[in-house]
C-alpha positions, 0 to 999 in steps of 0.5 A: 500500500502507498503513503498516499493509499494509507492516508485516504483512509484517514483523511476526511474531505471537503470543497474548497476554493482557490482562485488564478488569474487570466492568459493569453491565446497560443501563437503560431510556430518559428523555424527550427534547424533541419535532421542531423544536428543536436542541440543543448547542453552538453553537460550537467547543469551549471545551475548559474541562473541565466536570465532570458525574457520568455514568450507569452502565449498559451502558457498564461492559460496554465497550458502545458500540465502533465502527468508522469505515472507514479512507478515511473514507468512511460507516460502520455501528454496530460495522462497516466496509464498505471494500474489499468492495463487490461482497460478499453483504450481511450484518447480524450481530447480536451477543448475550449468552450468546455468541449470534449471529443473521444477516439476509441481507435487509436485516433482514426475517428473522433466521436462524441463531440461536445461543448457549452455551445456549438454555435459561437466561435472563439475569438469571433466575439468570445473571448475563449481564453478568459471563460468558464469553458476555457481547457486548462488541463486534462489527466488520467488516474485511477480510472478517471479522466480528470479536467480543469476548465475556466480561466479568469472567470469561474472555474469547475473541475470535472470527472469522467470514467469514459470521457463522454460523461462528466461530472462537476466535483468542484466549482469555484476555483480555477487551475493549472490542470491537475497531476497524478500519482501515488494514487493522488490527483493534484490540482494546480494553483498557489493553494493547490487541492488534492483529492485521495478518491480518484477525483470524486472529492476535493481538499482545499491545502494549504497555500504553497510557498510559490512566489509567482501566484499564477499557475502555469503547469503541475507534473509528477515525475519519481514520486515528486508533485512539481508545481510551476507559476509565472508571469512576464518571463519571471517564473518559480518552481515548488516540490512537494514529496508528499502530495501537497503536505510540504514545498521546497524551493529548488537551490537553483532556479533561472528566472524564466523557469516556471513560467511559459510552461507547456509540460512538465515531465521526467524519469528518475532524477531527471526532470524536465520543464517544457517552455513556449520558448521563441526567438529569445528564450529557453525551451527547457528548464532541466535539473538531473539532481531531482529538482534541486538545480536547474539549467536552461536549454535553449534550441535557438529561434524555435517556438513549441506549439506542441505538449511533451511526450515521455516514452520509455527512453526520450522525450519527444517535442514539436516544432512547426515541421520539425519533432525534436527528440532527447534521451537527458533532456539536455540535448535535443535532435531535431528530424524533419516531419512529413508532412511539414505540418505543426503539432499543437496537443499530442499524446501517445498511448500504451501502444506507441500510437500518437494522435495530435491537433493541429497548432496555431492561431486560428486554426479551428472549426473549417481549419481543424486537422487531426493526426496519427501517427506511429513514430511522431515523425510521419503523420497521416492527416485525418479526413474531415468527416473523421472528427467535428471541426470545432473549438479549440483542442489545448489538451489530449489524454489517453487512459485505459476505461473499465469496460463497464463504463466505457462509452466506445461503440 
């Protein structure tokens, strides 16, 4: 039995509220170098705390929020899979305007397509960013899908066991998306909440030592909740062991670090922050000593549209027509998609398939496309009939649903 297993059964839980601030939409992608070349530190961290100004964009919406299992083992963009292997496999893709889709066949089709409202547009006179439907994270745990929605307004945090059927479990606060592991789910902000039931009920803690007070991203790597925030290229990183109980300040932090965050991943005593990044500023934030010091990695002139993906033995991230790839997080090779097309939300499932949305601004509704692929470098554009075109995917998560529950034909 885990810690955290052992303390669900003394701990009694109640609704509580938190609050977060406002974001802005994502931009579009920059160049990135061609197939061949590595780019980044060669070396461990030098821990000197290089200043750079970071891009603003999608990461004020608190985007970028993952999950890293709780043994370790790979994990999917905003999704872990432990504990449920012989499930009926599922990606959730996770939008704005409360929208949700689902694939029941690794990404071929996309059915079940629902939102607050099909009829507007975003940011045709709506303001998607800034809403009660705004997608700021979805995760699996435990048999549940577990969803942050609202930004600048009002938020919900929402449970579903098939990813079709929703339930609100908190209303009030809003969230950088949620992490899980060690059985526990943590939802995002300065004062974060736990839930120790797989996400039926929710815990107000206490407030975290997390000098910037906007959320922007929650990750779980080796047992370790590592919770992000900024604002303006000026970022703070906490960690807490114990589920939320207790947060320490990593020795070395460079400013940009904790903000712009678009994923937070890892294995072992290597963590990884991924950033918007962009002409002037690093794409990632890495420590190899398990958060204690961290160094910056800097590809060059190249914006990350795309979420991170773990896998058993790299981290993989896109640029526009281009998947960089690294086996430390310290030095990234990029190779050259085809189609040259931009990844915006991407996760991976138990199986090895990749399923993806397009990235950008302004590429929603008629302009949609959604993606699969089997290596993250070759992607097969889907056919329009096999998915809604509609509001904005930020989010994707792929967990494995008891059969009962499932909504899959």
């Amino acid at each position: 039995m885990t810690a955290a297993t052992a303390r669900s059964l003394a701990l009694v839980l109640v609704i509580g509220c938190a609050s977060g601030p406002d974001q802005d939409p994502d931009q579009d992608d920059a160049s990135a170098t061609g197939e061949g070349s590595t780019v980044g530190d060669e070396a461990s961290p030098t821990g000197d705390g290089t200043t750079s100004p970071a891009s603003t964009g999608a990461d004020d919406g608190g985007d970028g929020v993952d999950a890293t299992s709780d043994d370790g083992s790979e994990s999917d963009d905003d999704s872990t899979t432990a504990g449920l292997p012989d499930g009926v496999p599922v990606f959730v893709a996770q939008g704005h305007m409360g929208r949700t889709t689902i694939s029941c066949d690794a990404g071929q089709t996309w059915i079940a397509d629902r939102s607050l409202d099909d009829s507007v547009h975003c940011f045709d006179g709506i303001d998607c960013d800034h809403h009660v439907g705004s997608a700021t994270g979805i995760v699996f745990g435990g048999g549940a899908f577990v969803a942050t929605f609202g930004w600048g307004t009002e938020g919900t945090i929402q449970r579903s066991t098939n990813g079709v059927d929703w339930d609100v479990v908190l209303t009030g606060p809003t969230f950088a998306g949620t992490a899980f592991g060690d059985d526990v789910f943590l939802a995002g902000a300065p004062t974060p909440q736990r839930s120790i039931d797989f996400g039926v009920g929710w815990t107000e803690l206490a407030p975290s030592p997390l000098d910037a007070y906007t959320p922007r991203g929650i990750g779980f790597v080796a047992g370790t909740f590592v919770l992000a925030g900024g604002g303006s290229g000026i970022g703070d990183v906490v960690l807490s062991p114990d589920a939320g109980d207790s947060w320490w300040h990593p020795d070395v932090l460079p400013t940009p670090c904790g903000d712009g965050v678009r994923g937070i991943v890892g294995r072992d005593d290597t963590f990884v922050i991924e950033r918007s990044g962009g002409a002037d500023a690093p794409e990632f934030c890495v420590s190899v000593d398990s958060g204690h010091v961290w160094t910056e990695v800097d590809l060059g002139d190249t914006y990350l549209e795309s979420r991170i993906v773990r896998t058993d033995d790299m981290f993989l991230v896109w640029s526009s027509g281009t998947r960089w790839s690294s086996t430390d997080g310290l030095r990234w090779t990029p190779t050259p998609m085809e189609p040259p097309i931009t990844i915006g939300a991407v996760a991976r499932d138990d199986d090895g398939h990749f399923v993806a949305v397009r990235g950008g601004w302004q590429v929603w509704y008629a302009d949609q496309e959604f993606y699969r692929s089997a290596d993250g470098v070759t992607w097969e554009v889907l056919a329009s009939d096999a998915f809604v075109g509609s509001h904005p995917i930020n989010h994707i998560a792929f967990g494995r649903v008891d059969a009962d529950a499932s909504a899959c034909p």
